[in-house]
C-alpha positions as CSV (number, residue, x, y, z in Angstrom):
1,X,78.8,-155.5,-167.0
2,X,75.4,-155.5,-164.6
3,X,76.9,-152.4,-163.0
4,X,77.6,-150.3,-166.0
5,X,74.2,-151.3,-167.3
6,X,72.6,-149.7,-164.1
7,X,75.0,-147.1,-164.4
8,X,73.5,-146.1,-168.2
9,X,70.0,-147.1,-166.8
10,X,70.4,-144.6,-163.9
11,X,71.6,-141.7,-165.9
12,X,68.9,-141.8,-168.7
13,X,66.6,-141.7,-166.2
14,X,67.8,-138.7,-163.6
15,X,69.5,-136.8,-166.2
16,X,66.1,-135.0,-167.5
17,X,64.9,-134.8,-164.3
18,X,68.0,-132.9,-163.0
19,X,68.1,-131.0,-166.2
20,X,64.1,-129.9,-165.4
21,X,64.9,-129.0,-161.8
22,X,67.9,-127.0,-162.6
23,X,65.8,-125.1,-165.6
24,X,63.0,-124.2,-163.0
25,X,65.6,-123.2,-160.5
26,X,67.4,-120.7,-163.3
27,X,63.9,-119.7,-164.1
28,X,62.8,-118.8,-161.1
29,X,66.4,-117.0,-160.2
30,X,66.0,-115.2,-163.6
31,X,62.8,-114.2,-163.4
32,X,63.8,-113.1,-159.5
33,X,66.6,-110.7,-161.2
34,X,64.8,-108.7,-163.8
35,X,64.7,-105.6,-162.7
36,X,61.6,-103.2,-162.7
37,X,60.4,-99.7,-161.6
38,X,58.8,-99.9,-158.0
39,X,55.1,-98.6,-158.9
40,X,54.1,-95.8,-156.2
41,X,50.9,-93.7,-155.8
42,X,50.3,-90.6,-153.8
43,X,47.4,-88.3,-152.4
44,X,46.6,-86.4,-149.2
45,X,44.2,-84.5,-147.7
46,X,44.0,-81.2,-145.6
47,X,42.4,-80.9,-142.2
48,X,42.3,-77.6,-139.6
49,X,45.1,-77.5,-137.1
50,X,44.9,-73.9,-135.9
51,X,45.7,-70.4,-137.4
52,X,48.0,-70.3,-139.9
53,X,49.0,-74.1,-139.5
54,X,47.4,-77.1,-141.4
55,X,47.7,-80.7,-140.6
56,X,48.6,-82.2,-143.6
57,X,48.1,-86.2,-144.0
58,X,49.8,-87.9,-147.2
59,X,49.1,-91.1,-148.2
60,X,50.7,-94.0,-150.2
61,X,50.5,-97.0,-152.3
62,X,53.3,-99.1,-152.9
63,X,51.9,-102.5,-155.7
64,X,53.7,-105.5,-154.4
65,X,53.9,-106.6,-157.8
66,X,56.2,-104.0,-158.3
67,X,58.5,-105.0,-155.9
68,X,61.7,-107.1,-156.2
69,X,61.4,-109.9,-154.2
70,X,64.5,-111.8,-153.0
71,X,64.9,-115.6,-152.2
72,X,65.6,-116.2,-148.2
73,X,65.8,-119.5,-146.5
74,X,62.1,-119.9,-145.4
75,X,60.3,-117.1,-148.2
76,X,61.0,-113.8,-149.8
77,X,61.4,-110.8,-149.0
78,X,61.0,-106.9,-150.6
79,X,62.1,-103.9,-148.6
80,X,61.8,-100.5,-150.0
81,X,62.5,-96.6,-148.9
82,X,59.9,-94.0,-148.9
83,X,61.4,-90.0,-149.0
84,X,58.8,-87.6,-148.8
85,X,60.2,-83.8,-149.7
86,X,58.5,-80.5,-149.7
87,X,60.1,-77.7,-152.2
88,X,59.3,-73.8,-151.0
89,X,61.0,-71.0,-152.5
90,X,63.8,-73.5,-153.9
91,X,64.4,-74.9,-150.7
92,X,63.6,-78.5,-150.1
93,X,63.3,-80.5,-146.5
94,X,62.5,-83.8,-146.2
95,X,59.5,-84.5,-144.2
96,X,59.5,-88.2,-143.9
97,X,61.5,-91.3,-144.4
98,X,59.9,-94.5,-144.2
99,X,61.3,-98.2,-145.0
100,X,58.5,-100.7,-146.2
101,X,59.2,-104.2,-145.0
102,X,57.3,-107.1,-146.8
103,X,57.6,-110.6,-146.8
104,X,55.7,-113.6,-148.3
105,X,56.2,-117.7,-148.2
106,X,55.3,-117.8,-151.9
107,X,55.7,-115.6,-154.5
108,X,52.2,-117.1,-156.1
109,X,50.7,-114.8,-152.8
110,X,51.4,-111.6,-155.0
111,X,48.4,-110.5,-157.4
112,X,48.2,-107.0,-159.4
113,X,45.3,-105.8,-157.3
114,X,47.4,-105.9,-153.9
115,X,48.8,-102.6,-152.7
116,X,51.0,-101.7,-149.4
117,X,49.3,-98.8,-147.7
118,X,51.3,-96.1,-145.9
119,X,50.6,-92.8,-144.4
120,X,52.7,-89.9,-143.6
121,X,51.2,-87.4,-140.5
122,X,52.6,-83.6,-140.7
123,X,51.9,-79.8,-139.3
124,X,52.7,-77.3,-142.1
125,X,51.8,-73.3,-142.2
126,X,48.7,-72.6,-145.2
127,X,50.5,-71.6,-148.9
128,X,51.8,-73.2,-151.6
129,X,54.4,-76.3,-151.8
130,X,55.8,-78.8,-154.6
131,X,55.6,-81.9,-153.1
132,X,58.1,-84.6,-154.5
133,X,58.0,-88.1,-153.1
134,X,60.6,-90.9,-154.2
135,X,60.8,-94.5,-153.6
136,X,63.6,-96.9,-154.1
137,X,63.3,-100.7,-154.3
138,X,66.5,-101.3,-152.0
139,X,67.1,-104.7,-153.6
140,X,67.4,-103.7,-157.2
141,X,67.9,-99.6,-156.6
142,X,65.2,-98.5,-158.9
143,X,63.6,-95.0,-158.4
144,X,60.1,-93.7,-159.2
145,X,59.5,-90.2,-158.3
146,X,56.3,-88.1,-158.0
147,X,55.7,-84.9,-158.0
148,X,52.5,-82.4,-157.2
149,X,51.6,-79.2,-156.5
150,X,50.3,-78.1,-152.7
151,X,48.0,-75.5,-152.2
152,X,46.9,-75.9,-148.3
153,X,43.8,-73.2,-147.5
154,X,43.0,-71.5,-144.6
155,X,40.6,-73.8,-142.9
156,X,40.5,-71.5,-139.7
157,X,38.0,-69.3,-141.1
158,X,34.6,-68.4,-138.5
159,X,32.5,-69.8,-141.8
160,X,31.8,-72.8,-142.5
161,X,34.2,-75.1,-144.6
162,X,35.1,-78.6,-145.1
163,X,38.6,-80.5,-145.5
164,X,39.3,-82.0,-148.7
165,X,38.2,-85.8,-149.2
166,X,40.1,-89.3,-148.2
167,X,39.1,-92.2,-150.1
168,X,39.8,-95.2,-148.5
169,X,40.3,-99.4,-148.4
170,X,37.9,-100.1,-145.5
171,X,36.5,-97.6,-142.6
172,X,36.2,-99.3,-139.3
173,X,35.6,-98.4,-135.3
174,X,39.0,-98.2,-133.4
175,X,38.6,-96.6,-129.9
176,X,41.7,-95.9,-129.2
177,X,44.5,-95.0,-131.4
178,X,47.3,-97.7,-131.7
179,X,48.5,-96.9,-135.2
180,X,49.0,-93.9,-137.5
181,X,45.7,-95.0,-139.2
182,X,43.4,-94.0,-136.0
183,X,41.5,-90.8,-135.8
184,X,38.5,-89.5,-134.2
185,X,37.5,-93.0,-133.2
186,X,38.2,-94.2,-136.4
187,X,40.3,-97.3,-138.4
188,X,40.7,-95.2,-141.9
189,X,43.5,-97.1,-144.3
190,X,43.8,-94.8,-146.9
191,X,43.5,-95.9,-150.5
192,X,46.0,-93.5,-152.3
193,X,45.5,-94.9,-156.1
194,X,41.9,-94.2,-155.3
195,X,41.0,-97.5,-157.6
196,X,38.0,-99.2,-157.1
197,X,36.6,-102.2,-158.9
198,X,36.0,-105.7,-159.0
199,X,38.0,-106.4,-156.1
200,X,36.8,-103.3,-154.0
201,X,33.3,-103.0,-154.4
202,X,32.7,-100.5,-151.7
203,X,33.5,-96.5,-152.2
204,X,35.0,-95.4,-148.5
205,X,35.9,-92.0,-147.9
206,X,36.5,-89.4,-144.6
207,X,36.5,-85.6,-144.5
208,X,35.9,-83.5,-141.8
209,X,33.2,-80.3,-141.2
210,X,34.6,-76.6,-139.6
211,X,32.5,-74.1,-137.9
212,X,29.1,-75.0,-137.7
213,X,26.6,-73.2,-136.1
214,X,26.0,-74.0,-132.5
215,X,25.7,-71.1,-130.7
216,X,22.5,-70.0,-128.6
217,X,19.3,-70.8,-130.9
218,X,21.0,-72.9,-133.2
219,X,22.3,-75.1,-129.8
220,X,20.1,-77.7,-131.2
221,X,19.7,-77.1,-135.0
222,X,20.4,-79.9,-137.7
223,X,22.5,-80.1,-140.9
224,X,22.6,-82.9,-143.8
225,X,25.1,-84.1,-146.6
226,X,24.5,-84.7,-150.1
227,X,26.5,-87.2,-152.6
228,X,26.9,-87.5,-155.8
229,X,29.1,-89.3,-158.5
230,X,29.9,-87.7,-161.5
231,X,31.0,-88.9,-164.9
232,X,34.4,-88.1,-166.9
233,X,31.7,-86.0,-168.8
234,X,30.3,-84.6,-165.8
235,X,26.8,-86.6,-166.2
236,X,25.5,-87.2,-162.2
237,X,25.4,-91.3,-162.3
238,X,24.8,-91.7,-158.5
239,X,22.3,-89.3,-156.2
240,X,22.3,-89.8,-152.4
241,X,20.2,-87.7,-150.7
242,X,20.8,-87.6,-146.4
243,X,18.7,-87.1,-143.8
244,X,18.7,-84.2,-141.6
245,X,21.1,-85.6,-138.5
246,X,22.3,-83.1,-135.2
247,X,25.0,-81.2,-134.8
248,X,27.6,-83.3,-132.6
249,X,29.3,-79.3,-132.0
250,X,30.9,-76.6,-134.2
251,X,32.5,-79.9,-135.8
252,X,31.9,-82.8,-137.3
253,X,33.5,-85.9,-138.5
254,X,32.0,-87.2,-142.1
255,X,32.8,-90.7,-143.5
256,X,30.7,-93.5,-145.7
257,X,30.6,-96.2,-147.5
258,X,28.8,-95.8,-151.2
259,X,28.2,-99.1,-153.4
260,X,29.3,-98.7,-156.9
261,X,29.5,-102.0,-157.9
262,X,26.8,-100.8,-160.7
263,X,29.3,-98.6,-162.2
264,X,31.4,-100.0,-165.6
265,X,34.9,-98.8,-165.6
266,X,36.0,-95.2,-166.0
267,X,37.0,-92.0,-164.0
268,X,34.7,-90.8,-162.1
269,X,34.2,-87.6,-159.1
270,X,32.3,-87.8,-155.6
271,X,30.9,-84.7,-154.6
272,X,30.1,-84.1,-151.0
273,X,27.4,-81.2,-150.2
274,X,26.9,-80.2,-146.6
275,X,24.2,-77.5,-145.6
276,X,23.8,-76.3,-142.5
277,X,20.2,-76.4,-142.1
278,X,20.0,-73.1,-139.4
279,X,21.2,-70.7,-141.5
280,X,21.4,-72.6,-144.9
281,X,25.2,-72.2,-145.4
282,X,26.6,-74.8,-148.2
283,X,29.8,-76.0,-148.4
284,X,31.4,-78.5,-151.3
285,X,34.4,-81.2,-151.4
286,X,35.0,-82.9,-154.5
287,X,37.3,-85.9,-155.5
288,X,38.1,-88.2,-158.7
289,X,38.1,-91.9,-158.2
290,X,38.5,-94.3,-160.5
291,X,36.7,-97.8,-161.2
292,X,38.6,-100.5,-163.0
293,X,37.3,-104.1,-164.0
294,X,39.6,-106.3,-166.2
295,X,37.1,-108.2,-167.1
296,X,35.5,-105.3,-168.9
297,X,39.1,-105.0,-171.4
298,X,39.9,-108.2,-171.2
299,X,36.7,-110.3,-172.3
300,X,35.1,-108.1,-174.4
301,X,35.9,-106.3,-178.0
302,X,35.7,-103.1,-177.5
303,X,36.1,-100.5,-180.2
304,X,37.6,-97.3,-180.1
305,X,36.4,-95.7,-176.7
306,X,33.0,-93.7,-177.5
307,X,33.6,-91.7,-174.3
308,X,37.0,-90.7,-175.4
309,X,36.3,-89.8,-179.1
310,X,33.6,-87.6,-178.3
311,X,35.9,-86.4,-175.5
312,X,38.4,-85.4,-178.6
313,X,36.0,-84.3,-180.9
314,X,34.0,-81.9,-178.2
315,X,37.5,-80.7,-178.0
316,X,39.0,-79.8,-181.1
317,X,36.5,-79.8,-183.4
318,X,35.1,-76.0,-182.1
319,X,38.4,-74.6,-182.0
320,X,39.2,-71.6,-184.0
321,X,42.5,-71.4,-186.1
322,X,44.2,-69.2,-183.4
323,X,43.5,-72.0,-180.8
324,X,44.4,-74.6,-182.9
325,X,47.7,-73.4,-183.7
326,X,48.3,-72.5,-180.2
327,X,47.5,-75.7,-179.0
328,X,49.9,-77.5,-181.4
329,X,52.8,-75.6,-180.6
330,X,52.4,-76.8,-177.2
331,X,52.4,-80.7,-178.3
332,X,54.6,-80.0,-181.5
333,X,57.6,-81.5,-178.4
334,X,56.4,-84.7,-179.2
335,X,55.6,-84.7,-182.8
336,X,57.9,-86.2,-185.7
337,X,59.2,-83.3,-188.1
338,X,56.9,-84.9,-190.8
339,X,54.2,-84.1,-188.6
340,X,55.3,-80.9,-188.1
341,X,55.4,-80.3,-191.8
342,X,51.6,-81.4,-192.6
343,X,50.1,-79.9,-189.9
344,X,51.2,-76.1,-191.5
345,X,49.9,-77.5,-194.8
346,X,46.3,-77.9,-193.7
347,X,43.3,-75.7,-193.7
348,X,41.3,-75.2,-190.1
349,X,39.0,-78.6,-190.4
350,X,42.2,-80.4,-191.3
351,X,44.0,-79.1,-188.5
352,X,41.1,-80.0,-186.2
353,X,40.8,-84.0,-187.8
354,X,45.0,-84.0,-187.3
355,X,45.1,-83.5,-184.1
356,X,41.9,-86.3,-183.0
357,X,44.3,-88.5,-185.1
358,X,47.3,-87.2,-183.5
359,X,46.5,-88.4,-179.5
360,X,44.9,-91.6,-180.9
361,X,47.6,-92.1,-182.5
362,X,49.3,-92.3,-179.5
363,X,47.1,-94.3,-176.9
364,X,49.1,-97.1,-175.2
365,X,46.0,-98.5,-174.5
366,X,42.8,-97.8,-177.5
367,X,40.2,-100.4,-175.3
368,X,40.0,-98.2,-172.2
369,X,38.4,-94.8,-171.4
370,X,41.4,-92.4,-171.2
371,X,44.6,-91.8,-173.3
372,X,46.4,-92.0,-170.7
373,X,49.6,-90.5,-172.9
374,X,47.3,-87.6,-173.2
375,X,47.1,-87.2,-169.8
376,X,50.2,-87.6,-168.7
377,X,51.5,-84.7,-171.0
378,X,48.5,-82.3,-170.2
379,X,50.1,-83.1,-166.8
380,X,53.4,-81.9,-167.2
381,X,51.8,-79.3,-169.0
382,X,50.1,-78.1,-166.4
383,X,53.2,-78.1,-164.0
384,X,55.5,-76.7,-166.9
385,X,52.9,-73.7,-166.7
386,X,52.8,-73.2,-163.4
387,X,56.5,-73.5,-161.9
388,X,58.4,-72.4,-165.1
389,X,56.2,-69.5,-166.4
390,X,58.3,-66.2,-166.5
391,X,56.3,-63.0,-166.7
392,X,53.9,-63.7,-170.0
393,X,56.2,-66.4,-171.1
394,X,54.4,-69.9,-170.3
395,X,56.3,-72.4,-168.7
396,X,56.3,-74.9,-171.2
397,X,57.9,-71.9,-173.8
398,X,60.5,-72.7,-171.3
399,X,63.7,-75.0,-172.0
400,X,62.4,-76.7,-168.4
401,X,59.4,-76.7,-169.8
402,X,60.5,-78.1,-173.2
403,X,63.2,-81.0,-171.5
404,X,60.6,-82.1,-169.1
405,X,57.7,-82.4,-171.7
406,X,60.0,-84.1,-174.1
407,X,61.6,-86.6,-171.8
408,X,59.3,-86.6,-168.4
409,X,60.4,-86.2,-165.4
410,X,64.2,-86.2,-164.2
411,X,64.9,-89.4,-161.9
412,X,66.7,-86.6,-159.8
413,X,67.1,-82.9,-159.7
414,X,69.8,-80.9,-157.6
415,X,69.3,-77.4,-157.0
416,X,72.1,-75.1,-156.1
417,X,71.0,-71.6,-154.7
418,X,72.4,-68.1,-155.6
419,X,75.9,-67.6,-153.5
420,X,78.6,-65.0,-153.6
421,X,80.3,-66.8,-156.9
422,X,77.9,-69.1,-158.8
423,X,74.7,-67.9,-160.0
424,X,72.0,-70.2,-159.2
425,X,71.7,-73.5,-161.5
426,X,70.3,-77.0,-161.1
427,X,71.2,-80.4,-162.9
428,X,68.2,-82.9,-163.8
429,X,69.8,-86.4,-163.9
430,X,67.6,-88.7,-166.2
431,X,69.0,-92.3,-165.3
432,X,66.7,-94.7,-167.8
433,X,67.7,-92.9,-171.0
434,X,70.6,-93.8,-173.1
435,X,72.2,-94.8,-170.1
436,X,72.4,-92.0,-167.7
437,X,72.3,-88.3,-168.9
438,X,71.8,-85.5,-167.5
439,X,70.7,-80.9,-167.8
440,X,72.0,-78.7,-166.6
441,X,70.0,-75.5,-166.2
442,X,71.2,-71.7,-165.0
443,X,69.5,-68.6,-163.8
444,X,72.1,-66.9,-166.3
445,X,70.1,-63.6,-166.5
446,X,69.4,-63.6,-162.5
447,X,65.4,-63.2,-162.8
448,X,64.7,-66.5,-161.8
449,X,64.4,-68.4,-164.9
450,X,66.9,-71.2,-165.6
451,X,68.5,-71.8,-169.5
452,X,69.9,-75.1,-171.0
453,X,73.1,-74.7,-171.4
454,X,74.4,-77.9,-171.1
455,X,73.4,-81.7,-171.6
456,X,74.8,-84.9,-172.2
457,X,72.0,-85.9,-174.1
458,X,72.9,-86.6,-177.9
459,X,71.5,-83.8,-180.0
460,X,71.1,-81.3,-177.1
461,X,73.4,-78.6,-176.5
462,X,76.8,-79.6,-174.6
463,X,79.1,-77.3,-173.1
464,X,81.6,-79.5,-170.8
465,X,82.9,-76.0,-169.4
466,X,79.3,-74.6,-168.5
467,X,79.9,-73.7,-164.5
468,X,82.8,-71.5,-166.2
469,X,81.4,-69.9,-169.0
470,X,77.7,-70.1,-167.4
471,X,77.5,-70.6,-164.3
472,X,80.2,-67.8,-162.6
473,X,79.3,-65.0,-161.6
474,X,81.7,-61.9,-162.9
């Protein structure tokens, strides 16, 4: 009877014990499983290789939150892929492939702010590019994509000209280059989202100077730089004035380190002015940046941004009729058919108040600066215009144009060239929505710009026999 009593005794005891342990164990494994889009963000910079040829550095930022970590004997581990891809004349080659490796004992060593910084180092010919970069968490197989538009100048000009701007973590002496981060005697670790804050008090940043003047008289002759940091609304905040410093040769290396723990959160631009004080030639190189400081959402009640209703209101609200139409036919994508229907109803100051309301309406986020909805549309505006237009036809006229402002960007997109039997066509797969659909798109008229004319999407047009009655070529 003792033993059965200990028995019962024992197993009050343990049982909500075990029952904890094996709750924190399916929490952790649960919370371990939930799958999530691996957050990436990309810039470069362009620097003078020699004529005709640009060295082109692209940089990257991986947020380890973002990452799936997985549960290994001694920690965890996250490994992701990295494909960089430039697009020219419909032809794509991939530039770079690189696997990110991370691992940490605890997964309490992960905060928001922390970012994996990665670089990729290549020679390219000056002109124009699409540049599409994709990453893939290999332990869950979620994709992010990004695209951008290239324009690399002619930096071998004789006059003189400056590279574009790198913003950067930290800035630090390295003599000799051991890693891809080395250059011109220098440590730079690129800081792609260009975010600066609480955490990162300090603004870094590296560009280079072309073409000075150093011949003969001006042997000796100085030049000096000038910063400043510009408001979303174009207001100078910051003035830096340098002093006149010599001419290392017909090049020179520029980097710094600004404070801007003084500024509250928003977007903000450095401009860098260089003048060659022998013959007073200027050059500029300009940059956004942003500053971000929780604390400035999170503990404090903020009303609706004053930056961005004035932004809205200095916008709309001197529009004529003819722009205002215009500009709603470019959003009218996104509206609701009810919306549609009241916009045609209202006189000009209507029309102007409706659309203030219509992009507040649709902030994800009212306490900070930006509508970010905003700009991510003007975004894919903006490309829709400029890789879609056809003649006088805008781009976003186009049905690329309207399919990628409607539903964003595709999680893929094959292209298929022009050959002796198929016209040419491409299929944008969108993998998030309603389970996996895809458009397919085809140069039907052969001038280069591509028609809908099929989509597994529910209430687009579907033609299972579209490479037949589209696509051939008779």
């Amino acid at each position: 009877m003792k033993k059965i009593l200990k028995l019962i005794h024992r197993v009050f005891i343990w049982t909500p014990l075990l029952l904890l342990m094996l709750a924190s164990l399916y929490l952790k494994e649960y919370a371990l499983t939930q799958t999530k889009n691996p957050q990436l963000s990309v810039d470069y910079a362009q620097y003078r290789l020699q004529d005709n040829y640009a060295l082109l550095e692209i940089y990257y930022s991986v947020s380890r939150q973002s990452l799936q970590f997985e549960s290994e004997a001694d920690g965890f581990s996250a490994q992701s892929l990295i494909k960089t891809y430039l697009e020219f004349n419909e032809t794509s080659i991939l530039i770079d492939s690189l696997n990110i490796l991370d691992y940490v004992k605890s997964l309490d060593e992960i905060s928001p702010s922390q970012n994996i910084a990665e670089m990729s180092i290549l020679q390219i010919k000056h002109g124009n590019y699409l540049l599409k970069v994709e990453i893939r968490d290999l332990m869950t197989n979620m994709i992010e994509i990004f695209y951008d538009s290239l324009k690399l100048r002619d930096l071998s000009t004789p006059e003189l000209v400056m590279s574009d701007i790198e913003f950067a973590i930290s800035i630090n002496a390295q003599k000799d280059r051991i890693c891809k981060f080395d250059k011109n005697g220098l440590r730079v670790v690129p800081n792609a989202n260009r975010t600066y804050g609480n955490g990162l008090p300090n603004l870094f940043f590296y560009a280079e100077a072309y073409h000075f003047k150093v011949e003969e008289e001006a042997i000796n002759s100085t030049y000096h730089l000038d910063y400043y940091i510009s408001d979303v609304d174009g207001k100078i905040v910051k003035e830096i004035s340098g002093s006149p410093r010599g001419k290392p040769g017909s090049t020179s290396v520029i980097h710094g380190c600004l404070n801007i723990s003084d500024l509250p959160a928003g977007i903000y631009a450095l401009r860098i002015k260089l003048t060659d004080d022998f013959n007073g030639a200027i050059q500029k190189s300009e940059k956004d940046f942003f500053v971000y400081r929780p604390s400035e959402t999170a503990n404090q009640e903020v009303p609706e941004s004053e930056v961005e209703q004035y932004s809205l209101e200095d916008e709309f609200l001197n529009m004529s009729e003819y722009e205002v139409d215009e500009y709603f036919e470019q959003v009218q994508y996104i509206a609701t058919n009810q919306e549609k229907k009241f916009f045609k109803k209202l006189d000009l100051e209507g029309k102007r108040n409706f659309l203030i309301d219509f992009w507040k309406n649709r902030d994800p986020d009212p306490q900070t600066t930006v509508n970010e909805r905003k700009v991510e549309y003007h975004q894919m505006l903006d490309y829709a215009n400029q890789f879609f237009s056809q003649g006088k036809r805008a781009g976003w006229r186009s049905d690329q144009g309207r399919v990628l402002l409607i539903y964003g960007k595709p999680s893929q997109v094959d292209r298929f060239a022009s050959s002796t039997n198929l016209k040419a066509h491409q299929v944008w797969y969108y993998y998030e929505l309603d389970g996996g659909v895809e458009f397919v798109f085809v140069d039907v008229r052969l001038t280069g710009g591509f028609m809908l004319v099929h989509s597994t999407k529910r209430d687009e047009i579907r033609d299972d026999q579209w490479m037949e009655n589209w696509a051939q070529k008779r």
